[in-house]
C-alpha positions as CSV (number, residue, x, y, z in Angstrom):
1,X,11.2,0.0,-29.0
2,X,12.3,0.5,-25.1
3,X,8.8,-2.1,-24.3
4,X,10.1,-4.7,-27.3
5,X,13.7,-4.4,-25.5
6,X,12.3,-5.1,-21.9
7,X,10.8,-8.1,-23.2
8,X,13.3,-10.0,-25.0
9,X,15.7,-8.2,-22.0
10,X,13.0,-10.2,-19.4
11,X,13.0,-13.1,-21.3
12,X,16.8,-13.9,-21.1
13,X,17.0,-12.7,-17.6
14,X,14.0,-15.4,-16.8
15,X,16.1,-17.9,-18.1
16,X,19.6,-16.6,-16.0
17,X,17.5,-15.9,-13.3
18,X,16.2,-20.1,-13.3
19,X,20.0,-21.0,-13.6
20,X,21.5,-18.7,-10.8
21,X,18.2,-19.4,-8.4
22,X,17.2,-23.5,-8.6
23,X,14.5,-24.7,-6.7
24,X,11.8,-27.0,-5.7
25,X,8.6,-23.7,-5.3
26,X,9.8,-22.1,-8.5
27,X,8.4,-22.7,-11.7
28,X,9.5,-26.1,-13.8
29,X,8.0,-25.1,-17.0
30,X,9.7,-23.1,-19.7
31,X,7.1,-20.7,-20.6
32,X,6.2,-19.6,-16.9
33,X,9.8,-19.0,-15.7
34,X,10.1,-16.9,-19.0
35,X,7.3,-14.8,-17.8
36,X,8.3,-14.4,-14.4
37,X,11.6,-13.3,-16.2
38,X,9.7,-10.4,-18.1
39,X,7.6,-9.7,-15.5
40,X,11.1,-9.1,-13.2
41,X,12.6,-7.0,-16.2
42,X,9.3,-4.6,-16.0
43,X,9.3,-4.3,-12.1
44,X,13.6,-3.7,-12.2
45,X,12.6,-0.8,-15.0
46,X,10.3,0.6,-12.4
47,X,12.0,0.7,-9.4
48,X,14.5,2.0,-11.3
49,X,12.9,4.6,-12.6
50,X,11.4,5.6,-9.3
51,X,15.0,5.2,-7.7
52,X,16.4,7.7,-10.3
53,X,18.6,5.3,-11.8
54,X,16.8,5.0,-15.4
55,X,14.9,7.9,-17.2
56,X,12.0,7.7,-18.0
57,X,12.5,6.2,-21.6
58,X,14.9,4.0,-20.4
59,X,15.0,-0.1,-19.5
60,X,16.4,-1.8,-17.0
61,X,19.5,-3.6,-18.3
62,X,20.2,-7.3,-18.2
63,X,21.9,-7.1,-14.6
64,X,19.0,-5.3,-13.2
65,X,16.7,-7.6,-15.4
66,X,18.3,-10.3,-13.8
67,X,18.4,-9.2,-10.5
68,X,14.4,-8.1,-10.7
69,X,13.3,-11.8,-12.1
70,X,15.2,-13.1,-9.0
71,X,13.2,-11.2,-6.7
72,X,10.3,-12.1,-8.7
73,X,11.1,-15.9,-8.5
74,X,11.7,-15.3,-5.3
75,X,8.4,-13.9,-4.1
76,X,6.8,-16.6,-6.8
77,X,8.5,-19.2,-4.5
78,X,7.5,-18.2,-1.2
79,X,3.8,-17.8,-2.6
80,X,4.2,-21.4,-4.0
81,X,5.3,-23.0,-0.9
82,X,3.0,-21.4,1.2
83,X,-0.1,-22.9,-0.8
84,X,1.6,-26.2,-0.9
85,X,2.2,-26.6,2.3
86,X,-2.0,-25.5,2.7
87,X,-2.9,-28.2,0.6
């Protein structure tokens, strides 16, 4: 149940994430800033974990869900612009 809860977690914190962090190298398309949300959610539950902040059967809640898909959006952006700006 805790990998079915990061998911649907990841998938509303994607969509937060897009609203709180606009921009022109993140991703325009539903379905990739939804993953980029999950993804975040699964890399907040990590570093979490490692931190000593979750156990180890817990999740990452929707602020840290959140606050990992901005990081991952983020990142995404920086990766974005850089091959753009290659092209």
């Amino acid at each position: 149940m805790g990998l079915l809860w990061t998911i649907i977690i990841g998938f509303v914190a994607g969509v937060i994430a897009k609203f709180i962090m606009p921009g022109d190298n993140e991703p325009s398309g539903f379905i990739l800033t939804t993953i980029l949300g999950i993804v975040g959610a699964f890399v907040a539950t990590y570093l979490g974990q490692a931190l000593g902040w979750y156990r180890a059967e817990e999740g990452a809640g929707l602020i840290g869900a959140v606050v990992g898909a901005i990081i991952v959006l983020f990142v995404y952006g920086l990766i974005a612009g850089r091959q753009r700006r290659a092209i």
